[in-house]
C-alpha positions as CSV (number, residue, x, y, z in Angstrom):
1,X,-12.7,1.3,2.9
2,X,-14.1,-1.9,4.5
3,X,-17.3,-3.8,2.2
4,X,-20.5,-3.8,3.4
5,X,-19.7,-7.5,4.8
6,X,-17.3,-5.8,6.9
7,X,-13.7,-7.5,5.0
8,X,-11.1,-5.5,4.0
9,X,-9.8,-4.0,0.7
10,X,-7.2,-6.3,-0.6
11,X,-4.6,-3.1,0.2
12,X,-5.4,-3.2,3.7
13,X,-4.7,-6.4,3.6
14,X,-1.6,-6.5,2.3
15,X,-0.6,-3.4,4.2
16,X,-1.5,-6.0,7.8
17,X,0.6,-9.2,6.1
18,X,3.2,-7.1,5.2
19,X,3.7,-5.6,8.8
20,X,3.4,-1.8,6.8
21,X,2.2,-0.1,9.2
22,X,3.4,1.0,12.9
23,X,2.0,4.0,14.4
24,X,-0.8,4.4,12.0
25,X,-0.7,8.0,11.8
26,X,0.4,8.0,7.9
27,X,-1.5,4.9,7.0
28,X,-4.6,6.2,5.6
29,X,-2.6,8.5,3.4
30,X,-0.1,5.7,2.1
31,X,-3.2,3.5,1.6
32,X,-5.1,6.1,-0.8
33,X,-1.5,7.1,-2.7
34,X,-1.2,3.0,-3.0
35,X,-4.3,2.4,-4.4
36,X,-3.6,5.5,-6.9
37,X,-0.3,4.3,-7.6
38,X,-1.8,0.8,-8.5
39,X,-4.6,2.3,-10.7
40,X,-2.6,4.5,-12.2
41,X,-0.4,1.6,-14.0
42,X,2.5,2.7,-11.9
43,X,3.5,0.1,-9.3
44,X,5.9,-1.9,-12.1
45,X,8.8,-2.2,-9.7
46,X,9.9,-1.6,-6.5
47,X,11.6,1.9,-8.1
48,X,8.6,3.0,-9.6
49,X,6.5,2.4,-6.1
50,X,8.9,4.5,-4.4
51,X,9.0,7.0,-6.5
52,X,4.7,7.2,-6.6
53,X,5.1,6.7,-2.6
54,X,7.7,9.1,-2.2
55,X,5.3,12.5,-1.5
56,X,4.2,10.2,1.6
57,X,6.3,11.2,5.1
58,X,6.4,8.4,7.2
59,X,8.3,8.7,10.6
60,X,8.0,5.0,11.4
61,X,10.6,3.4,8.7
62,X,7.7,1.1,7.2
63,X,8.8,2.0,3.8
64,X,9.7,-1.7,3.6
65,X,6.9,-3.0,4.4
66,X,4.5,-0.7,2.6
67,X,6.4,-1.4,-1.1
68,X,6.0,-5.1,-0.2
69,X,2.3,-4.2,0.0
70,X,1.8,-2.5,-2.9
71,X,3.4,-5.4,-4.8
72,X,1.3,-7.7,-3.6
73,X,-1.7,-6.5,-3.9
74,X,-0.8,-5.7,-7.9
75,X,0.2,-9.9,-7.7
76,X,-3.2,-10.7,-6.4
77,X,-5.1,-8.4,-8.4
78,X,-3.6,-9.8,-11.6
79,X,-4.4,-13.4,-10.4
């Protein structure tokens, strides 16, 4: 998902300043259900991320941190 310049999608970039990820394993899958969740007009709140994010397993407890950056990157995108 990197551009051809080699910098990150704004999601994977909110997923690093948000510290949501740990062992990685689930990360490319939380990243694609993100960006769906985002283009999909459903990342209002913090409820409705969870609830889009919530067919994701993740072992690590990054939940946190990966509703964090799905906020964000809805904040930045709207700037």
């Amino acid at each position: 998902m990197t551009a051809a310049d080699g910098t990150l999608h704004l999601l994977q970039q909110t997923f690093i300043d948000n510290d949501a990820l740990q062992r990685g394993y689930c990360t490319p899958g939380q990243i694609m259900s993100g960006l769906a969740c985002i283009a999909e007009g459903l990342a209002g709140d913090d409820e409705q991320i969870r609830e889009y994010m919530s067919g994701n397993l993740c072992r690590c407890g990054a939940y946190i941190g990966i509703v964090a950056a799905v906020r964000q990157a809805v904040a930045e995108q709207e700037e």
